[in-house]
Backbone as JSON Lines, residues from 0, in Angstrom:
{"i":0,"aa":"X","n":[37.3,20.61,154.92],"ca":[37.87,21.49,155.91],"c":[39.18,22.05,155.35]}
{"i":1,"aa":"X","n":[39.64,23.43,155.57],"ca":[41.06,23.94,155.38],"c":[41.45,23.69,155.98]}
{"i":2,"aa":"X","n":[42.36,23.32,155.68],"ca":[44.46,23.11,156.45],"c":[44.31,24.29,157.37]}
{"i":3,"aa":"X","n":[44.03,25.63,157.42],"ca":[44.16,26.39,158.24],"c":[43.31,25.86,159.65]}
{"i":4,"aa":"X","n":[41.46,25.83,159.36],"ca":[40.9,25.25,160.26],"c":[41.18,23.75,160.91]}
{"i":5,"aa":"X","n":[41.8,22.86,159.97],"ca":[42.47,21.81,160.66],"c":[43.63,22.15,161.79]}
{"i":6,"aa":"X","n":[44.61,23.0,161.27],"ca":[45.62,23.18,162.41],"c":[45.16,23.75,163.51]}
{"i":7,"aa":"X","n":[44.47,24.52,163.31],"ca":[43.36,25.4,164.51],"c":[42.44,24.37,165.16]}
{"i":8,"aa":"X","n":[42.08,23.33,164.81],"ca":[41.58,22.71,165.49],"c":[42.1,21.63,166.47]}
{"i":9,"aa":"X","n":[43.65,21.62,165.63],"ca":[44.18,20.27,166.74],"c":[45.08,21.21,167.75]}
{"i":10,"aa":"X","n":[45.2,22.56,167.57],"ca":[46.03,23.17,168.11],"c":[44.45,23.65,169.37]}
{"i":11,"aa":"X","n":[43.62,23.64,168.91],"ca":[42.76,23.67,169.8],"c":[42.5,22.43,171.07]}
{"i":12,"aa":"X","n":[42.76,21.36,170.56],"ca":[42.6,20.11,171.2],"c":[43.73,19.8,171.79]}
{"i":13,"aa":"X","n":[44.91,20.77,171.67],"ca":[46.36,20.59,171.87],"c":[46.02,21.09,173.38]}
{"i":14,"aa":"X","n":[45.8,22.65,173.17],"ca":[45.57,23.12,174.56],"c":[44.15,22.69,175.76]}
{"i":15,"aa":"X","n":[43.16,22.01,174.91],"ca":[42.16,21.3,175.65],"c":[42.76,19.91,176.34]}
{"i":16,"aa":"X","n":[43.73,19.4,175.95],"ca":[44.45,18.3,176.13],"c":[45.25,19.18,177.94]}
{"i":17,"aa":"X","n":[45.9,19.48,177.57],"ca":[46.83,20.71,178.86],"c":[45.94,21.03,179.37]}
{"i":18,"aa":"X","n":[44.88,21.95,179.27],"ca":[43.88,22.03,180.39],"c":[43.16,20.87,181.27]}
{"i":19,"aa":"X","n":[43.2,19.95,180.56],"ca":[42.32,19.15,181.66],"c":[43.49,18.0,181.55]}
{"i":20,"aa":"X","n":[44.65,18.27,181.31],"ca":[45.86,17.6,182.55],"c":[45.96,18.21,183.74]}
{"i":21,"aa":"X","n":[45.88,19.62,183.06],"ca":[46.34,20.72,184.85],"c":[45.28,20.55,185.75]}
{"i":22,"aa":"X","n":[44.0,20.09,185.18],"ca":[42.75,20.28,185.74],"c":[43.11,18.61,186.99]}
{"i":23,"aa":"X","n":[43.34,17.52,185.86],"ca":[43.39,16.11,187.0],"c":[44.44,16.8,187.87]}
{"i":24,"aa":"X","n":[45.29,17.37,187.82],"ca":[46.41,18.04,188.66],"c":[46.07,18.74,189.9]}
{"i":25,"aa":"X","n":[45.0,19.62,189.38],"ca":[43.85,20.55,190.66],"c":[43.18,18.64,191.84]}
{"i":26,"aa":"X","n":[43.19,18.42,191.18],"ca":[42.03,17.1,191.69],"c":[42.56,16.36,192.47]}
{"i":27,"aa":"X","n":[44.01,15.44,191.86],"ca":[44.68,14.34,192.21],"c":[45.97,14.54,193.12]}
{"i":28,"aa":"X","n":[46.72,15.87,192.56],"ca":[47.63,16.61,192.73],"c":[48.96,16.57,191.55]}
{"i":29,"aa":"X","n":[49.52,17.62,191.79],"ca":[50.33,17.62,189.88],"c":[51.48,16.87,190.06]}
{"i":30,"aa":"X","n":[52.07,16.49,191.21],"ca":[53.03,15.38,191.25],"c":[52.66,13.92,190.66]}
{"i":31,"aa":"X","n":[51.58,13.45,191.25],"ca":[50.32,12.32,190.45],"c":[50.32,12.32,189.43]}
{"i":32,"aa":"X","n":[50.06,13.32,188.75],"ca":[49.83,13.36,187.55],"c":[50.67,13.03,186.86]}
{"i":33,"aa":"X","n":[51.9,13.69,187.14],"ca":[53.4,14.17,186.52],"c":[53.71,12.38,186.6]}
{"i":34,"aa":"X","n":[53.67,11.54,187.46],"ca":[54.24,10.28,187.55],"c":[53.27,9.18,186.84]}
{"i":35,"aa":"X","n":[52.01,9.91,186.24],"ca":[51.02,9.12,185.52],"c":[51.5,8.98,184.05]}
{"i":36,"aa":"X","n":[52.19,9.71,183.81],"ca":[52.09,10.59,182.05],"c":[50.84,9.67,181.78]}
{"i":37,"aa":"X","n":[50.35,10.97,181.49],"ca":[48.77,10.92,181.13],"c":[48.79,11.28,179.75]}
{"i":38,"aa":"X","n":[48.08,10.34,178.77],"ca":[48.3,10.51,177.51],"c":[46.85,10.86,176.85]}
{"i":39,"aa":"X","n":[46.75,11.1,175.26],"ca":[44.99,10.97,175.2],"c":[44.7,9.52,175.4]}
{"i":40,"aa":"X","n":[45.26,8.63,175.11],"ca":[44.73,7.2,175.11],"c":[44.4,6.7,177.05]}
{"i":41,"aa":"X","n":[44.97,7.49,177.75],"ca":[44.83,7.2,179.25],"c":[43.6,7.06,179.36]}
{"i":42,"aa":"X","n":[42.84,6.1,180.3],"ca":[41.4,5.82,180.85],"c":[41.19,6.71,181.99]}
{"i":43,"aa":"X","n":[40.33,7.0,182.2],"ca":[39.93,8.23,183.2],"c":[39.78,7.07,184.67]}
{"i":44,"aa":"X","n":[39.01,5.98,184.15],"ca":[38.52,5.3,185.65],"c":[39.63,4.02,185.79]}
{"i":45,"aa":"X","n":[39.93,3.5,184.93],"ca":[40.96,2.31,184.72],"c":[42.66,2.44,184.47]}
{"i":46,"aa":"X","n":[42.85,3.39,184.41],"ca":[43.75,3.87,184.35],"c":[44.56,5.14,185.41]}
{"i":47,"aa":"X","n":[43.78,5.67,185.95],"ca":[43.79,6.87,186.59],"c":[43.36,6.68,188.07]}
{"i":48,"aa":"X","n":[42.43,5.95,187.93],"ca":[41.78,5.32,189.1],"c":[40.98,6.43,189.72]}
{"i":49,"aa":"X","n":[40.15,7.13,188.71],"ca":[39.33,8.27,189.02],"c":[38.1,7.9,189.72]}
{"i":50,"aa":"X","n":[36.91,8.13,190.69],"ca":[36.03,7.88,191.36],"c":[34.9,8.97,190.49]}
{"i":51,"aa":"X","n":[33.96,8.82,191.3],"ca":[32.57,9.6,190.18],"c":[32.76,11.01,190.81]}
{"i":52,"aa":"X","n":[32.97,11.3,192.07],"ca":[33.48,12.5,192.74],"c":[34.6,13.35,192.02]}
{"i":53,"aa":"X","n":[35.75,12.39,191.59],"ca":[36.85,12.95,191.07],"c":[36.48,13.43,190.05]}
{"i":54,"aa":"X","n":[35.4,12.71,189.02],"ca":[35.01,13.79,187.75],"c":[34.6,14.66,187.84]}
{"i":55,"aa":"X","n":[33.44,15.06,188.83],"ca":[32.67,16.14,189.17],"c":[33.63,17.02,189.56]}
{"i":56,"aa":"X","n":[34.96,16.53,189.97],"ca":[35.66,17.75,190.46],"c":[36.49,18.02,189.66]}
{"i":57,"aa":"X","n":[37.07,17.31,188.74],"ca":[37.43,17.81,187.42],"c":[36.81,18.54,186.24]}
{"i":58,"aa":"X","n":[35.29,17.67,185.89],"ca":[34.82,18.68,185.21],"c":[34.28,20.4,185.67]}
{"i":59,"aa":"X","n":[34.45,20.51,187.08],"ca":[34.23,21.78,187.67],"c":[35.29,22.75,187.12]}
{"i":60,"aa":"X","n":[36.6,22.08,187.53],"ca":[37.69,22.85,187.28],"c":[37.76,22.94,185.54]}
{"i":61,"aa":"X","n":[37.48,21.93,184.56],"ca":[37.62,22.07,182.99],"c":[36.31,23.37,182.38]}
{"i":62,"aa":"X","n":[35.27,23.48,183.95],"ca":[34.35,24.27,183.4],"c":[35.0,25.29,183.56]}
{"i":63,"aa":"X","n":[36.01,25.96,184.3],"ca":[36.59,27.54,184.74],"c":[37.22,27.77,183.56]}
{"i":64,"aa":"X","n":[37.53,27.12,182.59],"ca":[38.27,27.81,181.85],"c":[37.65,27.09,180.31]}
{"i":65,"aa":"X","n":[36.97,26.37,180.1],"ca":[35.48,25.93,178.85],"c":[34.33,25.93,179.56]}
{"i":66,"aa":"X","n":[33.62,26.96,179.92],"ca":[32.14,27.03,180.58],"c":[31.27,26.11,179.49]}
{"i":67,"aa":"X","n":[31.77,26.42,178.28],"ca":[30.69,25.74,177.56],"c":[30.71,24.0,177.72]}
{"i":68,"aa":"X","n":[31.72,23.61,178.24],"ca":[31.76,21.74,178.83],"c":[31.19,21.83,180.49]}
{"i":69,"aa":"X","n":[30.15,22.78,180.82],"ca":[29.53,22.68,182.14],"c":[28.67,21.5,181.74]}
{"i":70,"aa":"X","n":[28.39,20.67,180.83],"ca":[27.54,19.6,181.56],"c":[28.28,18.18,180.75]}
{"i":71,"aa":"X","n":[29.64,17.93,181.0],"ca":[30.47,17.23,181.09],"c":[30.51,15.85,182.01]}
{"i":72,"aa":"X","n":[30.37,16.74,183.63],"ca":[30.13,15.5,184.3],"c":[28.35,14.73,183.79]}
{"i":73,"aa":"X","n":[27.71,15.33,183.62],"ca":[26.7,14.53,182.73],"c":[26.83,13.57,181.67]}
{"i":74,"aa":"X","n":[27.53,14.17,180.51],"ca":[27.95,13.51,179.68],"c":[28.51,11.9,180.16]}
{"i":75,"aa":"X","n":[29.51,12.48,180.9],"ca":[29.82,11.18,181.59],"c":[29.19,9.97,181.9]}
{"i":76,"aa":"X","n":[28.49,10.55,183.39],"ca":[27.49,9.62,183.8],"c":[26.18,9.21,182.66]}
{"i":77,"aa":"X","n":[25.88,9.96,182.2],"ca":[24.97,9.33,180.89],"c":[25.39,8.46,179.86]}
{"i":78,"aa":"X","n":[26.84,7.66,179.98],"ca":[27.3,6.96,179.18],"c":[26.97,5.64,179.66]}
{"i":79,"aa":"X","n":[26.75,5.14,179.09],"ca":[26.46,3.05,179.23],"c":[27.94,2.45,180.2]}
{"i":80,"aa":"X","n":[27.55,1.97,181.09],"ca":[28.99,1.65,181.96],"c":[30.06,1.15,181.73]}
{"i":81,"aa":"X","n":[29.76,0.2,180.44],"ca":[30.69,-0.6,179.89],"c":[31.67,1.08,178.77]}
{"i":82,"aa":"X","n":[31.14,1.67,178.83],"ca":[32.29,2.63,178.03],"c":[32.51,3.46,178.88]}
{"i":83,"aa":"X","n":[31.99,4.02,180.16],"ca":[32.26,4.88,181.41],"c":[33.77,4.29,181.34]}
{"i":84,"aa":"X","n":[34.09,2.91,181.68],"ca":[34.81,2.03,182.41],"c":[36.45,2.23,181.35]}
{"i":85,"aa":"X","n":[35.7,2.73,179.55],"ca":[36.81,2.79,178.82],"c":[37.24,4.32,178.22]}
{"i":86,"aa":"X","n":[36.75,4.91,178.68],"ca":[36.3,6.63,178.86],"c":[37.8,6.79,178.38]}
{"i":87,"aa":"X","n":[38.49,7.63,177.89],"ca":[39.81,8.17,177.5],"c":[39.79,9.6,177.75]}
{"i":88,"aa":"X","n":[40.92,10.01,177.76],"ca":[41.26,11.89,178.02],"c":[41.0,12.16,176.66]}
{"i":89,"aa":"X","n":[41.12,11.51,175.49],"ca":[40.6,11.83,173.94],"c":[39.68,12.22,173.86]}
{"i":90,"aa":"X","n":[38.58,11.46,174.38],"ca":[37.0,11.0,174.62],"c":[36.56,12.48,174.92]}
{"i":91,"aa":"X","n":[37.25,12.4,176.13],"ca":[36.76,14.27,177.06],"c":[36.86,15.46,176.29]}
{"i":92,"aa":"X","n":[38.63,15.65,175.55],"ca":[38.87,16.39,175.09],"c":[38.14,16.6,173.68]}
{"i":93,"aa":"X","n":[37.68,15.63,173.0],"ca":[37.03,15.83,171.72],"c":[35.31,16.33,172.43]}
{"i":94,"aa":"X","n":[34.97,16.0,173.11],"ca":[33.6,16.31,173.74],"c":[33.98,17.66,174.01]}
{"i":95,"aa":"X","n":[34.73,18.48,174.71],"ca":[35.05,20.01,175.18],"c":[35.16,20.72,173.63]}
{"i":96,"aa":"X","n":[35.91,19.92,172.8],"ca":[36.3,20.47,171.55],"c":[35.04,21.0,170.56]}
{"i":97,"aa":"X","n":[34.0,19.84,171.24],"ca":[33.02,20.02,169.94],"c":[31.43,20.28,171.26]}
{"i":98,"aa":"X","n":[31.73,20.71,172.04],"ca":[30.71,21.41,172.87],"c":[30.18,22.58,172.62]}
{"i":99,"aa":"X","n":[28.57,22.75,172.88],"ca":[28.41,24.03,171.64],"c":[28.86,25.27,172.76]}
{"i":100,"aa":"X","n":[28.94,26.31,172.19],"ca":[30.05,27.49,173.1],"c":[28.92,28.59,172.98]}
C-alpha cells in the first residue's frame, strides 16, 4: 500500500470514527456521550450499555451518511454472542471502512 493510500485511509477511519460518535449522540444523547469519552477501544454493549434497539438505531443513523454500512445492524447480530458482548467502536468503524460502496 502507498503512504498516500495509507493516510487516506486512516484519515478515512478518522472521520468514520466522528460519524458514528455523533451518530451514538443522535441515539443516547450528545451530553452522554460527551461524559462517556468514547474511544475506538470502547465496547458498544459493555461499555456503553447499548441494547439491540440502540444499534438498530445507530446503525440507521451511520446508514444516512455510509449507505453502503446499511446492513451493519446485521453484521452485528450475526456475530457469535460471546464477541457481540466485546464488539468495539474499532470493530464498527473498520467494518464501515471496508464495506463494499
Amino acid at each position: 500500500m502507498k503512504q498516500t493510500e495509507q493516510i487516506s485511509s486512516t484519515t478515512d477511519k478518522d472521520s468514520i470514527f466522528a460519524q458514528l460518535v455523533d451518530s451514538l449522540g443522535v441515539v443516547m444523547g450528545h451530553d452522554v456521550v460527551a461524559l462517556m469519552h468514547v474511544t475506538p477501544s470502547t465496547r458498544i454493549f459493555l461499555d456503553l450499555g447499548l441494547t439491540s434497539i440502540d444499534v438498530v438505531q445507530v446503525a440507521n443513523e451511520v446508514t444516512k451518511r455510509y449507505p453502503r454500512a446499511s446492513t451493519l445492524a446485521v453484521w452485528v447480530s450475526d456475530r457469535p454472542m460471546r464477541d457481540i458482548a466485546r464488539l468495539t467502536i474499532a470493530d464498527i468503524v473498520e467494518y464501515i471502512a471496508n464495506a463494499d460502496h
